[in-house]
C-alpha positions as CSV (number, residue, x, y, z in Angstrom):
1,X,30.2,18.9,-17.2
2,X,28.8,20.1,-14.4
3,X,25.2,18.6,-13.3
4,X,24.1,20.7,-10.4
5,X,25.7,24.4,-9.7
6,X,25.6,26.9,-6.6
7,X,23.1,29.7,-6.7
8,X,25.2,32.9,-7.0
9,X,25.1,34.9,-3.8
10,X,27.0,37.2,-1.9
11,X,29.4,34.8,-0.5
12,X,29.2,32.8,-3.7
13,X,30.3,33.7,-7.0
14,X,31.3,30.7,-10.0
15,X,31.9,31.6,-13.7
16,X,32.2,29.6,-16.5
17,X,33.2,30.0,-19.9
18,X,31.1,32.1,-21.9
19,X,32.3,30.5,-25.5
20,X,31.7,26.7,-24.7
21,X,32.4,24.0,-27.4
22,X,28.6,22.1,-27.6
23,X,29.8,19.2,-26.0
24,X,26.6,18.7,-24.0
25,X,24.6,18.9,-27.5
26,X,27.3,16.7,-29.2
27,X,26.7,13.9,-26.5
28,X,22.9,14.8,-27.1
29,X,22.6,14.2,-31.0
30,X,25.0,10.9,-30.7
31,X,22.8,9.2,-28.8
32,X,19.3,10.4,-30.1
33,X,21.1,9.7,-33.3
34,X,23.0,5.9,-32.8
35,X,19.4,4.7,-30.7
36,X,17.8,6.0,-33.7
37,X,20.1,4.0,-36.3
38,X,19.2,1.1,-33.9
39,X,15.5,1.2,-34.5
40,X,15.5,2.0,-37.9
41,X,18.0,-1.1,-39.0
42,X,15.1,-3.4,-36.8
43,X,16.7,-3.5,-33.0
44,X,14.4,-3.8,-30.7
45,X,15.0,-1.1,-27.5
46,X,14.0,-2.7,-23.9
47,X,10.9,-0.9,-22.1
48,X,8.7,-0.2,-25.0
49,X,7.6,3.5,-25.1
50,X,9.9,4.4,-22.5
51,X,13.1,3.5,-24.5
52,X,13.3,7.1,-25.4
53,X,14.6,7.8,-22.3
54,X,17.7,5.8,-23.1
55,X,19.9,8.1,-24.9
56,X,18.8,10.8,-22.6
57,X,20.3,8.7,-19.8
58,X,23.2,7.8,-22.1
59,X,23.9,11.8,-23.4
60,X,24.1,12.6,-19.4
61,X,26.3,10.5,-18.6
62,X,28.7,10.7,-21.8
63,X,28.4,14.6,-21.3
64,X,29.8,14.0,-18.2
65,X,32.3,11.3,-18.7
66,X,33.8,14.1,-21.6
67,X,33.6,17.2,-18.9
68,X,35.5,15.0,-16.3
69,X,38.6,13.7,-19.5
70,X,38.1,17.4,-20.9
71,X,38.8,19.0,-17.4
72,X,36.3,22.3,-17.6
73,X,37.3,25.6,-16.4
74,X,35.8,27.9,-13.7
75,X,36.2,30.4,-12.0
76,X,34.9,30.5,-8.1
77,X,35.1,32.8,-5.2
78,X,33.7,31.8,-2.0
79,X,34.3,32.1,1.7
80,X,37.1,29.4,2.6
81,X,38.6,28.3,6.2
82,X,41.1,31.7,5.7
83,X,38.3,34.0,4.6
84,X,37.3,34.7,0.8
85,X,39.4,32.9,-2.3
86,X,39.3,32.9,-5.4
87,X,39.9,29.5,-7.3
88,X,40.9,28.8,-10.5
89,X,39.4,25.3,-11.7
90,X,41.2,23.3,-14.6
91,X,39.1,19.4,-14.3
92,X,40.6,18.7,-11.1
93,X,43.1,21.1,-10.4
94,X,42.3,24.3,-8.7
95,X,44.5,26.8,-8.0
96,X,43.7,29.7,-5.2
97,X,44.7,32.9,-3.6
98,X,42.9,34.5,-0.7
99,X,41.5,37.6,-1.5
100,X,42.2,39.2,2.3
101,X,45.6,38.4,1.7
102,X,46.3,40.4,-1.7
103,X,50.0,41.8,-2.0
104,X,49.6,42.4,-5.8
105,X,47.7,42.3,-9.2
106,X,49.0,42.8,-12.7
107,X,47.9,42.2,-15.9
108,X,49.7,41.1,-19.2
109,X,47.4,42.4,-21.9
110,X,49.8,41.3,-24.5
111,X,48.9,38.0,-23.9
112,X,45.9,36.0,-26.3
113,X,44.0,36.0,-23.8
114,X,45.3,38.2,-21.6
115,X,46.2,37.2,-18.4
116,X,45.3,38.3,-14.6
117,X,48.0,36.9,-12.1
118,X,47.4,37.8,-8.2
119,X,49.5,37.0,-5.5
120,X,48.7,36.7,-2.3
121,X,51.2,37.2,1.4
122,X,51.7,33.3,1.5
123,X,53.2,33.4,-2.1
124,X,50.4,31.2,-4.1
125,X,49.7,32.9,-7.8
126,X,46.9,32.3,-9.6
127,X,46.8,33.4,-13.6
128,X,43.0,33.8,-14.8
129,X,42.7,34.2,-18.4
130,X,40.6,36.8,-19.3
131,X,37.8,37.3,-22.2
132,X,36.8,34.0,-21.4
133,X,34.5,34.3,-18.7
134,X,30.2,35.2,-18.5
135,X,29.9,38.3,-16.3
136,X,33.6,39.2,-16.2
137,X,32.8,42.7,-14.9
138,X,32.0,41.6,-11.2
139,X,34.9,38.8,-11.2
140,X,37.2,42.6,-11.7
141,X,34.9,43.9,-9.5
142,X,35.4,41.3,-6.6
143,X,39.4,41.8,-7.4
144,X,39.6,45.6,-7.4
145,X,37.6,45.4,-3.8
146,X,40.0,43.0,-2.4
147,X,43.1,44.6,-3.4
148,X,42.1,48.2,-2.4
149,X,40.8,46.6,1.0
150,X,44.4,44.5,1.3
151,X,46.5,47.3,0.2
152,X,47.8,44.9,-2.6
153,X,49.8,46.9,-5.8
154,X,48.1,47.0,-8.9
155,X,44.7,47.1,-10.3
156,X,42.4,44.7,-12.3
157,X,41.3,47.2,-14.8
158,X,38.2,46.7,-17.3
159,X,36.6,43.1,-18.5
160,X,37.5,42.2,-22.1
161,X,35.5,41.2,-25.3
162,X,34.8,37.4,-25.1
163,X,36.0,35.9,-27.5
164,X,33.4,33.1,-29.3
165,X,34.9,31.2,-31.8
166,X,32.4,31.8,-35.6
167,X,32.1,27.9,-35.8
168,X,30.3,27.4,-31.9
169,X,26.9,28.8,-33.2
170,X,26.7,26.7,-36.2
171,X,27.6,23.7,-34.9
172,X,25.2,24.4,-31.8
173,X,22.1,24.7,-34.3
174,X,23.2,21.5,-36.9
175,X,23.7,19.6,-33.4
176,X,20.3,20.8,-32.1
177,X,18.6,19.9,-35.5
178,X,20.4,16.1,-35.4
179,X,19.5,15.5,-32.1
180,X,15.6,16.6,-32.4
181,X,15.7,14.4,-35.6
182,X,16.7,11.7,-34.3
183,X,14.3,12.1,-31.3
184,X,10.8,12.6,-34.0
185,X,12.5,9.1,-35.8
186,X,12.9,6.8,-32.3
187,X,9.7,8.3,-31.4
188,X,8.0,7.3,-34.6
189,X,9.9,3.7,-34.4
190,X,9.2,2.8,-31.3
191,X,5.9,0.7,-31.5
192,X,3.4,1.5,-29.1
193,X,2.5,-1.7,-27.5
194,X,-1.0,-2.3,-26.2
195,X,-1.3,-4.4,-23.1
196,X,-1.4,-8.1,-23.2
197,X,-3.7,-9.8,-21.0
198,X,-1.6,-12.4,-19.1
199,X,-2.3,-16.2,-19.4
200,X,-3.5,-18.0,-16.1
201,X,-5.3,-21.3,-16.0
202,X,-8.5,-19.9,-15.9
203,X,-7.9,-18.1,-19.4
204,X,-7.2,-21.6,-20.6
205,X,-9.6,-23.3,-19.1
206,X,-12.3,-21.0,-20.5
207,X,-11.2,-20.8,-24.0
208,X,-9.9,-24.4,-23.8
209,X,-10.6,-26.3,-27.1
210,X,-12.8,-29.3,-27.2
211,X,-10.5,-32.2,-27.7
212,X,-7.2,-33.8,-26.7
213,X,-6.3,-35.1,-30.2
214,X,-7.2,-32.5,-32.9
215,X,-5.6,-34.6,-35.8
216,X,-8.2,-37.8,-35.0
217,X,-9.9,-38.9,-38.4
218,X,-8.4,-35.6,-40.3
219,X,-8.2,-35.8,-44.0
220,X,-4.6,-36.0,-45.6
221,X,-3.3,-32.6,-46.1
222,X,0.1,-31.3,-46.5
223,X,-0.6,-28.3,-44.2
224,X,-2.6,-28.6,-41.4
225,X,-3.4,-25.3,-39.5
226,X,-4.6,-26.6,-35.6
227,X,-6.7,-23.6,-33.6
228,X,-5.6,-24.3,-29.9
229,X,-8.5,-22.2,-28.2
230,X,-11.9,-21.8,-29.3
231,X,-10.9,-18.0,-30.2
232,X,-8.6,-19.3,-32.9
233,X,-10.5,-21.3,-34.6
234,X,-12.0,-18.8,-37.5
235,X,-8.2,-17.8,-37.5
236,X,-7.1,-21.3,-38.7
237,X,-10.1,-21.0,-41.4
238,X,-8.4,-17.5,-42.7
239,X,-4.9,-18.6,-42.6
240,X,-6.0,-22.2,-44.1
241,X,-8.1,-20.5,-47.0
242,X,-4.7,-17.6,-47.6
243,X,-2.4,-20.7,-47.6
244,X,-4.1,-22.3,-51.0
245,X,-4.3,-19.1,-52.2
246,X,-0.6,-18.2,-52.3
247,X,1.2,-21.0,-52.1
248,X,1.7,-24.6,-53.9
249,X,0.2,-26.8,-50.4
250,X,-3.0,-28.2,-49.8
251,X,-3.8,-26.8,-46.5
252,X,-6.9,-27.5,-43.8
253,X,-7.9,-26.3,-40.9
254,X,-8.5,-29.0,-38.3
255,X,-12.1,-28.7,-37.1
256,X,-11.6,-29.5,-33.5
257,X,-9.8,-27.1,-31.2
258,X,-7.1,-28.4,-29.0
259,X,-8.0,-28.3,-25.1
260,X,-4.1,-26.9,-24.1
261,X,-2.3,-28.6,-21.6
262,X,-1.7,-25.9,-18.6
263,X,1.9,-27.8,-18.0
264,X,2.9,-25.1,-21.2
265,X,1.7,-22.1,-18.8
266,X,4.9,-20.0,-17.0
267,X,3.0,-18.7,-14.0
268,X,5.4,-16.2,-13.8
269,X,5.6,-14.5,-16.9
270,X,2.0,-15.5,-17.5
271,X,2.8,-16.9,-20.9
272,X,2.8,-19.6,-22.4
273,X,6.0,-21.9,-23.3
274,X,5.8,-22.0,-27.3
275,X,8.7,-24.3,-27.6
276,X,6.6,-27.0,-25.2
277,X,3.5,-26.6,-27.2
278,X,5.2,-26.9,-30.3
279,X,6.8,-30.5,-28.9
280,X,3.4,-31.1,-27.8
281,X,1.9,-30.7,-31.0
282,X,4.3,-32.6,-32.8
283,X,3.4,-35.3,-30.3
284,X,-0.1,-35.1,-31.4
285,X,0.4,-35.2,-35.0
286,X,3.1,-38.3,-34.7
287,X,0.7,-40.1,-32.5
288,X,-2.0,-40.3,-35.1
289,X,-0.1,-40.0,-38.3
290,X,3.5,-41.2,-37.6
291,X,5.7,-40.1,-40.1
292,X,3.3,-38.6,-42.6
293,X,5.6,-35.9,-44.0
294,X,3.0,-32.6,-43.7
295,X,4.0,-29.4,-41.6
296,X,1.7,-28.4,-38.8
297,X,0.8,-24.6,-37.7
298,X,-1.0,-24.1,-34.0
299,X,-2.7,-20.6,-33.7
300,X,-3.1,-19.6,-30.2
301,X,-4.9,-16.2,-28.8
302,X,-3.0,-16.6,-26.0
303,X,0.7,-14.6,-25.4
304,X,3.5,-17.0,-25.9
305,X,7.2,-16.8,-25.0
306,X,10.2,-19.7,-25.6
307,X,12.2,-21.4,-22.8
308,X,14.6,-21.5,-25.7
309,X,15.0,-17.8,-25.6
310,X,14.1,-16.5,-22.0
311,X,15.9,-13.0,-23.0
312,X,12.9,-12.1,-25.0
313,X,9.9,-10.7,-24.0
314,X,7.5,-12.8,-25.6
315,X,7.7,-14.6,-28.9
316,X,5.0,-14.2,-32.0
317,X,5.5,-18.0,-32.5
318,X,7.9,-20.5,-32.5
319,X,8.8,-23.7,-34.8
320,X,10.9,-27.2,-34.8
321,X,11.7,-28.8,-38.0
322,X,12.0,-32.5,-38.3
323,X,14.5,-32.8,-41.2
324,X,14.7,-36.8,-40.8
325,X,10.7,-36.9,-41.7
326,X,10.8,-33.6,-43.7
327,X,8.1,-31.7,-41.8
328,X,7.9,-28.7,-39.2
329,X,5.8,-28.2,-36.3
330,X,5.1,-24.6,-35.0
331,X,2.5,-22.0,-33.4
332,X,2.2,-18.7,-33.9
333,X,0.0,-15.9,-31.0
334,X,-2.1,-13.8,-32.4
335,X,-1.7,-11.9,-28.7
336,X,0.5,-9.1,-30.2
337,X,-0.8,-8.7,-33.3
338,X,-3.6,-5.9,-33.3
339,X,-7.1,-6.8,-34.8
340,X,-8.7,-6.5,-38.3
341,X,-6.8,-6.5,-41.6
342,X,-3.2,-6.0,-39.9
343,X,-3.9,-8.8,-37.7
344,X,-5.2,-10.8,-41.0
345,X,-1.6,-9.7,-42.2
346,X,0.5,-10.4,-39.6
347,X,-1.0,-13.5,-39.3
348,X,-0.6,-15.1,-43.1
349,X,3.4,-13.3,-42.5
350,X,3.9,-15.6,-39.5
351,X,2.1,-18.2,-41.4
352,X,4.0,-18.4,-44.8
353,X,7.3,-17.9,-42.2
354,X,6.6,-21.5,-40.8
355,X,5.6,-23.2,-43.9
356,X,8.6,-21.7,-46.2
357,X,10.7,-23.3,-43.5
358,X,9.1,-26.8,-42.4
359,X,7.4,-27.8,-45.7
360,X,9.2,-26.6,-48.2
361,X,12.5,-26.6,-46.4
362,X,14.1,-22.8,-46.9
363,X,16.2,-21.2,-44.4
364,X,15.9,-17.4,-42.7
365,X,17.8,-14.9,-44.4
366,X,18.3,-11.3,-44.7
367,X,15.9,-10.4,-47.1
368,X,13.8,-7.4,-45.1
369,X,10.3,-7.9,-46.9
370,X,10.3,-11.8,-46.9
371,X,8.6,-13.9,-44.2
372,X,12.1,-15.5,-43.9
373,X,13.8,-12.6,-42.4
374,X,16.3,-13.7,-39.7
375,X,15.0,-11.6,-36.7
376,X,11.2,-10.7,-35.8
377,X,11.7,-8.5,-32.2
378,X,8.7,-6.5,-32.9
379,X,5.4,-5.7,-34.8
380,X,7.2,-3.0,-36.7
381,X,9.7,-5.8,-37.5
382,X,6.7,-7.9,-38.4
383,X,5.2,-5.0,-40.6
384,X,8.2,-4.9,-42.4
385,X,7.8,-8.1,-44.2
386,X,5.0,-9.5,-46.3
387,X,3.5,-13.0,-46.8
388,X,5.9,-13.7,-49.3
389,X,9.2,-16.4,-49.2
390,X,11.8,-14.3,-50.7
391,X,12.5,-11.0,-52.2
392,X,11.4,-11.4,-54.9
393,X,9.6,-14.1,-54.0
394,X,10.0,-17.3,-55.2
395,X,7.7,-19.1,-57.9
396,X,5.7,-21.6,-57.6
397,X,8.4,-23.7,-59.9
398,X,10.9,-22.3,-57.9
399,X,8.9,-23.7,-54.7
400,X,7.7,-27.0,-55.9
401,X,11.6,-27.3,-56.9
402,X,12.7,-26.4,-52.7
403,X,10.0,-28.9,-51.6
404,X,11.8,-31.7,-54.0
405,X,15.2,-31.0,-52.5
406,X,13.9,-31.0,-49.1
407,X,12.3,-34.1,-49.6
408,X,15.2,-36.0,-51.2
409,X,17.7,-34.3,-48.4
410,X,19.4,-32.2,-50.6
């Protein structure tokens, strides 16, 4: 494939094939179309919106990759070092003639195609197919000059019908059609990410909680949902109140907001560290209640990433589970997650997540609408499950049976 081509002048004339196989449009609708399989089946693209421009990239360069193994054809005449040639281009070979230097032209028309061979004084030959080319007439035209001007034998005679194979139409519309299908369903499955404020210490320090030990004279619970900024707390409240609604816990939402430690912050990225506030919560909860086995949940406003996972972008939370004292520890960032009744959603998702795997002890699997799914790499991953553990989800027998097992270590 050629990416750039000569203007056609009077010293400059290049023809290509007029039937060409859609090999520009194949390249096209396999990328559109495997970058669209990858969003659909839950892979997340690098660069957010702009991840469209991915399999354009790719379709250019795989168009030309093919063009260069293919070897296109052309046919060129231009003013060379001994005056003007005509070249014949197969990929990288080229043959030539100079046109000045003409001793004959013949033609073989019983050939399929049939063939134009000149000769010139120095004894190179070039064979041009014919039927094959766009504009054929002023190729013959540029021939017939040459040869009356060098006195050469023979004449070039009329262009003939190009021949265009029934199946190149077709398969240029059905490739066309795949392609622009596969462009409306990336489109559509790329989520459109608004921006995230980043973290500094000032955002801490002005949202910071009110104490330094949240879990100080709490109540037993076997949830507790800790609000780590002053934003979060009517979070906790919400995911606190949805917790006893759908699941077999007793949750609470610790009344005092944690004042976060700014040693979590990556100045950097401007997020914080969710695997070092996870520790740091577990180190909370262990200093006043040792070994109590109850699974904590943090809920921060702020945008959160893990040191245990650099790669990604950010993280939606992050948890640790103590199997020796049956318990989890975890936080979740309500950062990415919209407003209103999605956020509400996304938010008891994340939530049943962290408490179907540190209280009751499941595991992540591949179940697309359970809060257990293996991989969350985006909000449209995240809208794809539901606060539920399982599909179907699992009873409450079923659940008070899980937490048993995990209890006993089996």
């Amino acid at each position: 494939m050629r990416l750039w081509r000569r203007r056609d002048t009077g010293q400059v004339l290049e023809l290509t094939p007029a039937a060409r196989p859609p090999v520009e449009l194949a390249c096209l609708a396999f990328a559109f179309g495997l970058a669209a399989a990858l969003v659909v089946s839950g892979v997340d693209l690098p660069f957010g919106p702009l991840a469209v421009l991915l399999p354009l990239a790719a379709a250019i360069a795989l168009a030309w990759v093919v063009g260069r193994l293919r070897g296109e054809r052309s046919v060129e005449v231009i003013d060379g070092l001994d005056g003007r040639e005509l070249r014949y281009r197969r990929g990288r070979d080229a043959e030539r003639v100079v046109l000045a230097e003409l001793s004959s032209v013949s033609r073989e028309p019983e050939g399929e195609p049939p063939v134009l061979t000149l000769t010139d004084l120095r004894g190179a030959t070039v064979a041009v197919p014919l039927g094959v080319w766009t504009d054929e007439l002023r190729l013959l035209d540029e021939v017939d000059s040459a040869a009356t001007a060098a006195g050469a034998s023979g004449v070039a005679g009329l262009p003939v019908d190009v021949r265009r194979p029934g199946w190149v139409v077709p398969a240029r519309i059905a490739l066309a059609a795949v392609a622009f299908a596969s462009a409306v369903v990336l489109v559509g499955g790329i989520p459109d990410e608004e921006p995230v404020e980043r973290v500094t210490p000032e955002r801490i320090a002005a949202s910071a909680g009110s104490t330094q030990s949240p879990f100080a004279g709490s109540l037993p619970c076997t949830v507790y949902v800790v609000p780590l900024d002053r934003a979060s707390q009517e979070h906790a409240n919400e995911i606190s109140r949805r917790l006893a609604m759908g699941l077999p816990v007793q949750p609470c939402a610790v009344s005092s907001s944690l004042a976060l430690d700014t040693r979590a912050l990556d100045l950097e990225r401007g997020q914080l560290d969710a695997s070092a506030l996870t520790g740091g919560l577990r180190d909370l909860f262990v200093a006043e209640h040792g070994e109590r086995t109850s699974t904590v949940v943090g809920v921060t406003e702020h945008d959160l990433y893990s040191s245990a996972s650099p790669e990604d972008r950010f993280a939606f939370g992050f948890s640790l589970r103590d199997d020796e004292h049956r318990r989890g520890f975890s936080v979740i960032s309500t950062a990415r997650m919209g407003s209103g009744d999605d956020l509400a959603r996304r938010l008891q998702t994340m939530a049943v997540r962290y408490v179907g795997l540190g209280y009751f002890g499941l595991e992540l699997g591949r179940e697309r609408a359970s809060a257990l799914y293996e991989t969350i790499r985006s909000r449209s991953d995240l809208d794809r499950m539901s606060p539920q553990l399982g599909d179907p989800p699992l009873t409450e027998s079923e659940l008070r049976q899980a937490r048993a097992r995990f209890l006993a270590g089996t």
